[in-house]
N, C-alpha and C positions, 0 to 999 in steps of 0.2 A: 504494500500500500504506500501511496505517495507521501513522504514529507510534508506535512502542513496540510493548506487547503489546493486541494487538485485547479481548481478555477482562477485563481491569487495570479497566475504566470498571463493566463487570458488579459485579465482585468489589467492587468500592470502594461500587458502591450499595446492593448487598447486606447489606455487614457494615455502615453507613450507618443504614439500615434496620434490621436487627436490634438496633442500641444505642437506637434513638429511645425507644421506651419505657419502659427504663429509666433514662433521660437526667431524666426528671420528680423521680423521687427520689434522685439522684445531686445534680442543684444546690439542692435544697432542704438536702441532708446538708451541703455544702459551709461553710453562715451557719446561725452557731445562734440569729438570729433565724425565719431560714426554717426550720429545724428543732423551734422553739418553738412557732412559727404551726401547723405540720403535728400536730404533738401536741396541738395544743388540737384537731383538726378544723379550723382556718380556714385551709386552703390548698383554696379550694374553687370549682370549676370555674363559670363560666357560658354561655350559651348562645346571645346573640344582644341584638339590641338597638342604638341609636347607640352611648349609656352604660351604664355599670354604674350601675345602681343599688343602694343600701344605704338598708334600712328603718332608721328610728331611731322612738324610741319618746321624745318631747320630754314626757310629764307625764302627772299621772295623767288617769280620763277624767273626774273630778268626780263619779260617782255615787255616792259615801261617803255616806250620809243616817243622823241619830243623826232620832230621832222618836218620838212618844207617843200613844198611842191612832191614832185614825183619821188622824194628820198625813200629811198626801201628799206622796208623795218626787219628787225632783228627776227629771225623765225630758228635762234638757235635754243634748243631744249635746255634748260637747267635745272639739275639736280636743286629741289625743296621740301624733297620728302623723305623721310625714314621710319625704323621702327625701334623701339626699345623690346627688349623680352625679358620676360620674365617669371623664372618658375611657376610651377603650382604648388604651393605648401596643403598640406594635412593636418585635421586635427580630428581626434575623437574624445569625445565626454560620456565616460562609462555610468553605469548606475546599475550597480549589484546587490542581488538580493539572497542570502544566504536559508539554509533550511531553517537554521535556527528563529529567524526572523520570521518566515513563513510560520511556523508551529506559535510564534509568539503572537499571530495577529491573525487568528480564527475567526477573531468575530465578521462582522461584517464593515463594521465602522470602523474598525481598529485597520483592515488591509486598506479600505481608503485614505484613511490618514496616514499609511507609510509610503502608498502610491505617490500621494499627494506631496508627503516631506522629499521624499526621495529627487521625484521630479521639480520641484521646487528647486532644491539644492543641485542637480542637474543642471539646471538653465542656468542661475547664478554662473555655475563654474564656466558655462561659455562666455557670459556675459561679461565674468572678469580677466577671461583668460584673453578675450577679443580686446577687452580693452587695454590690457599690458602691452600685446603686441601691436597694436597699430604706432607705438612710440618703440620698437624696437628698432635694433642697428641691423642687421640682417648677418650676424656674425655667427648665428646659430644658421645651420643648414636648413636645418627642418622649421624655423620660425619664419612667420611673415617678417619683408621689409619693410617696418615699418618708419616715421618719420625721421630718425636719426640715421636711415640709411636714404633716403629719398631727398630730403633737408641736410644736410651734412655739416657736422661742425668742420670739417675741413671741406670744402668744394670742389674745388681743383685737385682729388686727387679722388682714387677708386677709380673704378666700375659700376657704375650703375644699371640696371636695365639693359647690360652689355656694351656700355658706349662708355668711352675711356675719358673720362672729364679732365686727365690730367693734358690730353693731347689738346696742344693750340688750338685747333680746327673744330674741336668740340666747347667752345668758349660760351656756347649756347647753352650747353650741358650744365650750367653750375647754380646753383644758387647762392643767394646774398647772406653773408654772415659779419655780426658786428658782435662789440662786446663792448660790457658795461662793466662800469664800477661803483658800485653800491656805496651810496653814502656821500660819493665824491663828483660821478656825473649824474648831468639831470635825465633822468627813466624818460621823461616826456619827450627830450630833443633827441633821443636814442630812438624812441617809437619811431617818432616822426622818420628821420634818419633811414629808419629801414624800410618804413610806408613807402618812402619816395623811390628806396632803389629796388622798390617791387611791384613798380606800378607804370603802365605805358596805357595811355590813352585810356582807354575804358577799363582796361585789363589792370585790374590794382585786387589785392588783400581781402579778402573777405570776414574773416575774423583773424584774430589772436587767442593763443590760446599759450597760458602760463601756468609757472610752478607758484606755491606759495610767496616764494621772496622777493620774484618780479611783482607778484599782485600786491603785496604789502607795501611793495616800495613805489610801487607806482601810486598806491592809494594814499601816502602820504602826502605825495607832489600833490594832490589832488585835495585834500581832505581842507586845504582850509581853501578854496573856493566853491566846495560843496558841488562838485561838476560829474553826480551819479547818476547813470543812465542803467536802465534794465529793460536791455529790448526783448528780452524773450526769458522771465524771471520764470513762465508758468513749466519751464523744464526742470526748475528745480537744482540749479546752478549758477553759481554766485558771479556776478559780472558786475563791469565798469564799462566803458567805452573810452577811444580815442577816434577824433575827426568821425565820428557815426561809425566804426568797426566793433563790435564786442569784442570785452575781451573776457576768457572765460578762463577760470581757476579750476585747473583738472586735476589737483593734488589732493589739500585737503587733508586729510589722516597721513599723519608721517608713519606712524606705527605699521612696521611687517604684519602678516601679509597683508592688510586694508588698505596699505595707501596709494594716491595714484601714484602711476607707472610713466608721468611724462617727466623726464629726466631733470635734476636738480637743478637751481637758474638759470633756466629755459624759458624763452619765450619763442612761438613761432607763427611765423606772421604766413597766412595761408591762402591762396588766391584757389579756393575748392572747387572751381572750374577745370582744374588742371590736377586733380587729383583724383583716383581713386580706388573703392574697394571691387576687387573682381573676382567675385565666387563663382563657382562653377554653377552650371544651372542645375545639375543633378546633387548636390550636395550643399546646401544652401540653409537651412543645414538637412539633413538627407536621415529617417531611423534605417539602422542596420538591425535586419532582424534579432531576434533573442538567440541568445547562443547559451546552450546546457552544457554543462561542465560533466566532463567523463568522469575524472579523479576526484572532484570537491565538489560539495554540495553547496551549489549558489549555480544559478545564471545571471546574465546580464542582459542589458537593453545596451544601444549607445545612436548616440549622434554624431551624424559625420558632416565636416564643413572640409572645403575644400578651394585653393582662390591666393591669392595675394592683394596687398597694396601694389598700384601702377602711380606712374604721374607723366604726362605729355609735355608738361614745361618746368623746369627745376628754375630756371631763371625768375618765375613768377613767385617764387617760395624763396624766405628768408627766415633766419634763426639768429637771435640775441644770446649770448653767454654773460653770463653777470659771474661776479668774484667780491 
């Protein structure tokens, strides 16, 4: 006779099953980076392939011709386009149920409520784990690249996307980095500073998004003209503004493991037109069926995501270092 309640594995794949779907927009709400990305349109699915690929648009195509009477115009082709690639990273988020557990929650409302914790505590852990890595370096294989490998405290050097930023000719490849000195420069002309070298015509910054010691110190510059704005406070996310950009504090709890995951005196200035997140369309996040254990008594459920961060223009992204 089965271990616990024979029906417990049903019910558990069931309601398993029923959260998946809504699981996509659950850990994107979690990071109001990934909630930024989702708002511009660029949380956007792909379909196959070794790599993602990301078109980019490197110059004009040179056909401008100024000319005078019969003068014949330039009809030579020029290279303005390319592609960046970039892996697919993997994640699963297991959620196991042991016999012990099964015989412990007989009743009927008892196997809801572990359903329930279990799955609960499930999502959490995509929701946290999405939101550490979208601020990774990409130095881990198996992790998404996220901002610190996209945004670069040094620019001009790596590989990115497979396109070698430290080469002359990739001078397009780099994004803007500055640094601060707390206490000693002004946070505000620092913003500014990097607004400006992140912004061409229409194409500027769309938010900021900082560690606690940018946000403290900029709220200081600020605090005695009273100059607080809360453009989108109903997320539940503490913000200020610069020139109409939020800026959004994604730290918060310094204490392991709770705290955010966007790296210590950081600030980064983000044009989310030119970023984004690209899951697979079949893994978004995806249930893998239940798998019963031959040697232990437990099976599992899990959730599979599958995708990386891309970005089309590094130029349009900049990053602040404070000390």
């Amino acid at each position: 006779m089965a271990a616990g309640n024979p029906n417990f594995g049903n019910l558990y794949s069931t309601s398993v099953d029923n959260y998946t779907d809504s699981l996509k927009d659950n850990y994107t709400a979690n990071s109001k980076l990934l909630t930024e990305l989702k708002k511009s349109g660029n949380v956007v699915t792909e379909d196959g392939g070794v790599e993602i690929l990301q078109n980019l648009e490197i110059a004009e195509n040179g056909a401008y011709n100024r000319y005078d009477g019969a003068q014949a115009w330039d009809l030579e082709s020029k290279k303005f386009a390319t592609a960046a690639s970039f892996g697919r990273k993997k994640i699963a988020v297991t959620m196991v149920v042991t016999g012990s557990e099964l015989m412990a929650n007989e009743g009927k409302s008892r196997m809801i409520d572990l359903i329930a914790s279990k799955i609960k505590n499930g999502a959490k852990t995509l929701q946290n784990g999405m939101a550490a890595d979208v601020y990774s370096d990409g130095s881990d294989a198996m992790q998404i690249g996220g901002l610190q490998y996209l945004v670069s405290d040094t620019p001009n050097t790596g590989i990115v996307g497979g396109i070698d930023a430290s080469d002359p000719d990739n001078e397009f490849w780099r994004n803007f980095q500055g640094n601060v000195t707390f206490g000693t420069d002004s946070v505000v002309e620092k913003f500014n500073e990097a607004i400006i070298s992140t912004t061409r015509n229409n194409d500027a910054p769309k938010a900021v998004f900082v560690d606690n010691a940018f946000y403290t110190n900029y709220y200081k510059e600020l605090q005695a003209q009273q100059r607080f704005v809360n453009t989108d406070g109903k997320g539940g996310f503490l913000e200020l503004a610069i020139n109409g950009l939020p800026i959004f504090c994604d730290q918060g709890i310094v204490a392991d493991p709770m705290e955010g995951k966007i790296p210590a005196n950081h600030a980064y200035f983000l044009n989310t037109d030119f970023i984004y997140l690209r899951p697979h369309v079949r893994r978004n996040p995806a249930k893998k069926e239940r798998v019963n254990s031959i040697n232990q008594d437990l099976y599992s459920e899990a959730w599979l995501w599958a995708g990386n961060m891309t970005t089309s223009g590094r130029a349009f992204q900049g990053v602040l270092i404070g000390q």
